[in-house]
Phi, psi and omega in degrees: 000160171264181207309330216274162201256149216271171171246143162237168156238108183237152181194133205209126185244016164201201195289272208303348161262349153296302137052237162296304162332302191305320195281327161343283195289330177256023160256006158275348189255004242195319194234012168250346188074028175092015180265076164224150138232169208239154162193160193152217234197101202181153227217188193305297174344291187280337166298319170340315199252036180073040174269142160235129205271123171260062135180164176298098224303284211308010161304321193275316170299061175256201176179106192100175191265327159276006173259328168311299195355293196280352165254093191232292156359286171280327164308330159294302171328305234256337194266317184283001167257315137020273195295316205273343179276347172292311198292314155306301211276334160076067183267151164334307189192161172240104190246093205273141182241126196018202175084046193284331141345294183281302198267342184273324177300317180274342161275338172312293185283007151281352234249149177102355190301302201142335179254106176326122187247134154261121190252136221222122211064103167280126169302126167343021193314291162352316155276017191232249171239150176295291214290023168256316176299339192279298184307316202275307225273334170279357182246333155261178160276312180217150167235151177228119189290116196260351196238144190276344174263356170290334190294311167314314196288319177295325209241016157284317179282004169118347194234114189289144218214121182247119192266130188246344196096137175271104201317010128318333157304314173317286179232026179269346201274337253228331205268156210253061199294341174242187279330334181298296188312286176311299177341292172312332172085021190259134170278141199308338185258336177338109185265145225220106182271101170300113178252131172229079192285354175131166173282306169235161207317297158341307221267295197309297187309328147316312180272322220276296183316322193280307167311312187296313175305317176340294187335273199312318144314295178321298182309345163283318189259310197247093189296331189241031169282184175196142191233129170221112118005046199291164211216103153274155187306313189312325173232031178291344151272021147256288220301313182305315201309304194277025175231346208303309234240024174309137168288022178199155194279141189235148206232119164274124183251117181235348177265108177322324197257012174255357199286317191278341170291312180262029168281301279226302162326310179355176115247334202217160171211179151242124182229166165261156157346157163122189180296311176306356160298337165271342163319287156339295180306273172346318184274357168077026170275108157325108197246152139274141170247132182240180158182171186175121179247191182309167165291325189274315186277334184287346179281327146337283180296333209265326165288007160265157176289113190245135176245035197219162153234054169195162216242356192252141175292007173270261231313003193266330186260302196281358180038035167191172203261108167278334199194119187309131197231102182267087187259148162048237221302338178277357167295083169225167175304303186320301206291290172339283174316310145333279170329296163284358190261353182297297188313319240250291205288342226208085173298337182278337180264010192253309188291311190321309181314303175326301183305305174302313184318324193280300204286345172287323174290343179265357168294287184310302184122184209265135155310000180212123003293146155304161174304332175332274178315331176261002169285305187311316182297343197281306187274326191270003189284323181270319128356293188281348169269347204268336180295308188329294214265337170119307202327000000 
């Protein structure tokens, strides 16, 4: 690149893509010696690494179709000031991360600008239909692909396409499972249940209720369990609200750099859908997975043509069910509880897990360079051509 310092624009629309953003920004600041500057759309994570957000990411942290509906309004505001401010400052590149609802839409009213856009997580096409991909290749330049068979599938349509790794390579491998315990005051033989209800405030009010009866079964057969909660910020004083009153003491993990220690901790978790099932998996915790959306979005979803059968990314990289998938009408406490309480009872179902987990890290590849860093190489690579080329 040349002397002069590049402008990005990153937008990063919920918790877990803030994420990324954040490990995003601060290996771009890192492999520039800080000769960047960063501007967007973004949550603690990326102010952490100096992003200052022109507006508050939890506007964005929505999920489904009937929940979107009723902020559909500020979400139009909020995606056209988005645009007319990219469209002023005229940045290098643009790089948007998941949230795709949100980030597909505003490269959709870029496209003619003139600014390369890059999209960091590929949507799920691969589990829907080819014509979503075929759509997404008109809305960006490039995608960096986090699962290693979307790189064939994307650039078979047409969209050039980069396996950057998935950031759970990062740091689920990372945690520090007896220190957490001593901290906490947990004991070495306790068995330490991980409950994880979602990210965003839709997903908690939905899953929390259903995990909390889990619990209160479990506790009944395991008089000496113990419970920990990692917490993203955006809803940790609901997740504090709907727990004060658990039949048991419960450790709100609310601090990010605490999340993998208590992964690490573990012996078991309940988790809903989503990335931390691979989190999980990689920290080798034997999990349930549930999940459950509105009724009006499940009526939905069911009339579309679907091509995966899982619905979680351990059993999606392992192409069998490594880990038990409780959805919609099969989300219930009894089932859940079951589920985890067979793991809690069962070292051959916990090592069963275990063993898939070991074959989902060999599928994902090697960790060094971390993904971070191979995002970054990704984004300042394209930078450096579009100078190359004059553009």
């Amino acid at each position: 690149m040349s002397g002069r310092e590049p402008l990005i624009f990153i937008i990063a629309g919920e918790p877990s893509g803030d994420n990324l953003a954040g490990r995003l920004i601060g290996a771009l600041r890192d492999m520039t010696g800080n000769r960047v500057r960063i501007v967007g759309i973004g949550g603690p994570q990326s102010e952490a690494h100096g992003l200052k957000s022109l507006f508050p990411m939890r506007e964005l942290a929505l999920i489904g179709i009937a929940e979107v509906l009723p902020h559909l309004p500020r979400l139009v505001k909020r995606m056209n000031q988005t645009v007319a401010t990219i469209r002023e400052m005229k940045p290098d590149i643009v790089v948007t991360v998941d949230a795709p609802s949100f980030t597909l839409r505003v490269a959709s009213k870029l496209r003619g600008s003139g600014i390369p856009i890059v999209h960091y997580v590929a949507p799920q096409a691969w589990a829907w239909r080819a014509g979503r991909a075929r759509t997404l290749g008109n809305r960006v330049d490039h995608l960096m692909a986090l699962l290693p068979f979307e790189v064939p599938y994307f650039a078979e349509h047409g969209l050039p396409t980069d396996y950057v790794g998935h950031p759970a390579i990062e740091s689920a491998l990372a945690g520090d499972g007896k220190s957490f315990r001593e901290a906490h005051g947990i004991a070495d033989t306790a068995p330490l249940l991980c409950v994880v209800p979602g990210s965003r405030t839709s997903e908690v009010r939905r899953m929390l209720p259903v995990f909390a009866e889990a619990v209160a079964l479990l506790t009944e057969r395991y008089r000496d369990l113990q419970i920990v909660i990692p917490v993203a910020p955006n809803v940790a004083e609901l997740v504090e609200a709907e727990t004060a009153n658990w039949p048991l003491p419960v450790v709100r993990v609310t601090n990010p750099a605490e999340r993998f220690d208590a992964f690490a901790a573990s012996d078991v978790a309940m988790a809903k859908s989503g990335t931390v099932t691979l989190e999980l998996g990689l920290a080798r915790v034997p999990m349930a997975v549930a999940y459950r959306v509105s009724a009006l979005t499940a009526f939905i979803v069911r009339r579309m043509p679907i091509a995966v059968k899982y619905a979680s990314l351990v059993n999606l990289l392992a192409d069998r069910e490594v880990v038990p998938e409780l959805i919609q009408e099969e989300c219930t406490a009894e089932a859940v509880a079951e589920k985890v309480g067979h793991l809690l009872g069962s070292p051959e179902a916990r090592a069963a897990q275990q063993q898939g987990f070991e074959e989902v890290l060999h599928i994902l590849g090697d960790a060094d360079p971390p993904p971070s860093q191979r995002a970054a190489q990704v984004v300042l690579g394209l930078i450096a051509g579009r100078e190359a080329s004059g553009s």
